[in-house]
C-alpha positions as CSV (number, residue, x, y, z in Angstrom):
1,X,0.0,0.0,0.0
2,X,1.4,3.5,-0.6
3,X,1.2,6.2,2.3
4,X,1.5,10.3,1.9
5,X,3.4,11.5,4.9
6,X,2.3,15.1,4.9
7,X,5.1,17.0,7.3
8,X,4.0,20.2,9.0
9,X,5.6,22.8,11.0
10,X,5.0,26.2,12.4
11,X,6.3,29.2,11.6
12,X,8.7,29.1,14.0
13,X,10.5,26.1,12.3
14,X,13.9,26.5,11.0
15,X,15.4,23.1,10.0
16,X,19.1,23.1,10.7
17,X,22.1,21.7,9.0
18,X,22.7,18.5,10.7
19,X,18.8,17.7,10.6
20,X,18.7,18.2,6.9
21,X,21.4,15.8,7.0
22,X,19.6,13.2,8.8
23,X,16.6,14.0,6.6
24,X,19.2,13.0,3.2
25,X,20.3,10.0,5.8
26,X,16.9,9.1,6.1
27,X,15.6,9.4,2.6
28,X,18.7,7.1,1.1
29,X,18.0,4.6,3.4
30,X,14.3,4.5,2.5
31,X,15.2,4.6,-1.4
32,X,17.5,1.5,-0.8
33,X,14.9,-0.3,1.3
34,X,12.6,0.5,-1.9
35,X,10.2,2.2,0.5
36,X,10.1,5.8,-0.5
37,X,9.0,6.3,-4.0
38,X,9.2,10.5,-3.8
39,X,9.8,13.3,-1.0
40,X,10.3,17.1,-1.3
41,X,10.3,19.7,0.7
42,X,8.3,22.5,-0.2
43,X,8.5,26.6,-0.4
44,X,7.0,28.1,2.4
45,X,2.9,28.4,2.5
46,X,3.0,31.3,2.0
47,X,4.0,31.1,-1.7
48,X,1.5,29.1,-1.8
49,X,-2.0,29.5,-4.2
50,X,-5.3,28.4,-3.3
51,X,-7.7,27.9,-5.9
52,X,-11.3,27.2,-6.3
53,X,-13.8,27.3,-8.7
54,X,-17.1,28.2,-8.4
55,X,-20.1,28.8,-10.9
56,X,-17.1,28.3,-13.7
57,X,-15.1,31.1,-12.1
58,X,-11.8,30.6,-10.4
59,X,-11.4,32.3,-7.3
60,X,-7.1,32.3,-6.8
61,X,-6.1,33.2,-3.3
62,X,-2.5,34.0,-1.9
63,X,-1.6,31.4,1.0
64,X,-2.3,28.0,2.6
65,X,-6.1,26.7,2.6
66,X,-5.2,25.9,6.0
67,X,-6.0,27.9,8.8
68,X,-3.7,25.7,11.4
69,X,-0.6,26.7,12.8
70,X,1.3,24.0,11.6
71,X,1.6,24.5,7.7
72,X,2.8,21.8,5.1
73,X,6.2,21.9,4.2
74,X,7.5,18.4,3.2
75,X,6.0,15.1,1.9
76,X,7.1,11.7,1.0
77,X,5.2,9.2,-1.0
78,X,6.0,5.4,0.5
79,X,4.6,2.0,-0.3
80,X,4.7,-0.1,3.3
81,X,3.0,-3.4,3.4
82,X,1.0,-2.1,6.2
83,X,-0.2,0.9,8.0
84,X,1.7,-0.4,11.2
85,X,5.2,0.2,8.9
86,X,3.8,3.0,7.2
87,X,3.3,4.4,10.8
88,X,6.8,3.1,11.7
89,X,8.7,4.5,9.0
90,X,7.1,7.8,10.0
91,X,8.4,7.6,13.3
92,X,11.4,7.1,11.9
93,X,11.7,10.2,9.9
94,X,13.8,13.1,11.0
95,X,11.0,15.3,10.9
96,X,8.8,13.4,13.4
97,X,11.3,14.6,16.1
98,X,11.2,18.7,14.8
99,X,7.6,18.9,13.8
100,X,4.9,16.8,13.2
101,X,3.7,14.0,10.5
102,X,0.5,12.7,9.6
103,X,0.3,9.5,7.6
104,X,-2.0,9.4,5.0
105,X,-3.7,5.9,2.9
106,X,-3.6,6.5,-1.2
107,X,-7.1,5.8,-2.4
108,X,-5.5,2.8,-4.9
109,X,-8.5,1.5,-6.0
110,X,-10.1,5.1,-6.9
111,X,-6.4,5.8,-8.2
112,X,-6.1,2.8,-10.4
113,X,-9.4,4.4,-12.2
């Protein structure tokens, strides 16, 4: 099964160098292990765009759709066997220890579509 782990953090977040480090650790090993399939990090929220639309017009808004304090600023894409791994990889990450992750199913049978 593959598994988004959505990483968050608050504005008050600034990663340092040896945690990027153990982030790069962390994502090699995974990529040997044939675990994690993709993982970014991504620009700040508020470079961010939301966009809706509504009656046929698109409504584009600066920012996050989220209102919580803890933004979206990394994912990985993994494929565990179970959620039990998917949860333990999590724990594993870097990140878990600095912010927070939340560990997210794919929809593969609405995917495969």
């Amino acid at each position: 099964m593959k598994y988004l782990l959505i990483i968050g953090h608050d504005d008050n977040f600034g990663p340092s160098q040896s945690l990027i480090s153990r982030i790069m650790d962390w994502n090699e090993e995974m990529s040997e292990r044939k675990i994690l399939l993709d993982s970014n990090p991504l620009k700040p929220w508020i470079e961010a765009k939301t966009i809706r639309v509504r009656n046929g017009k698109p409504e584009v808004l600066p920012g996050s759709f989220s209102d919580s304090t803890e933004k979206i600023s990394a994912y990985a894409l993994v494929s565990c066997k179970s959620e039990s791994e998917a949860i333990s990889i999590a724990c594993a990450h870097p990140m878990a220890m600095e912010a927070v992750i939340e560990v997210r199913p794919i929809w593969e049978d609405i995917a495969a579509m």
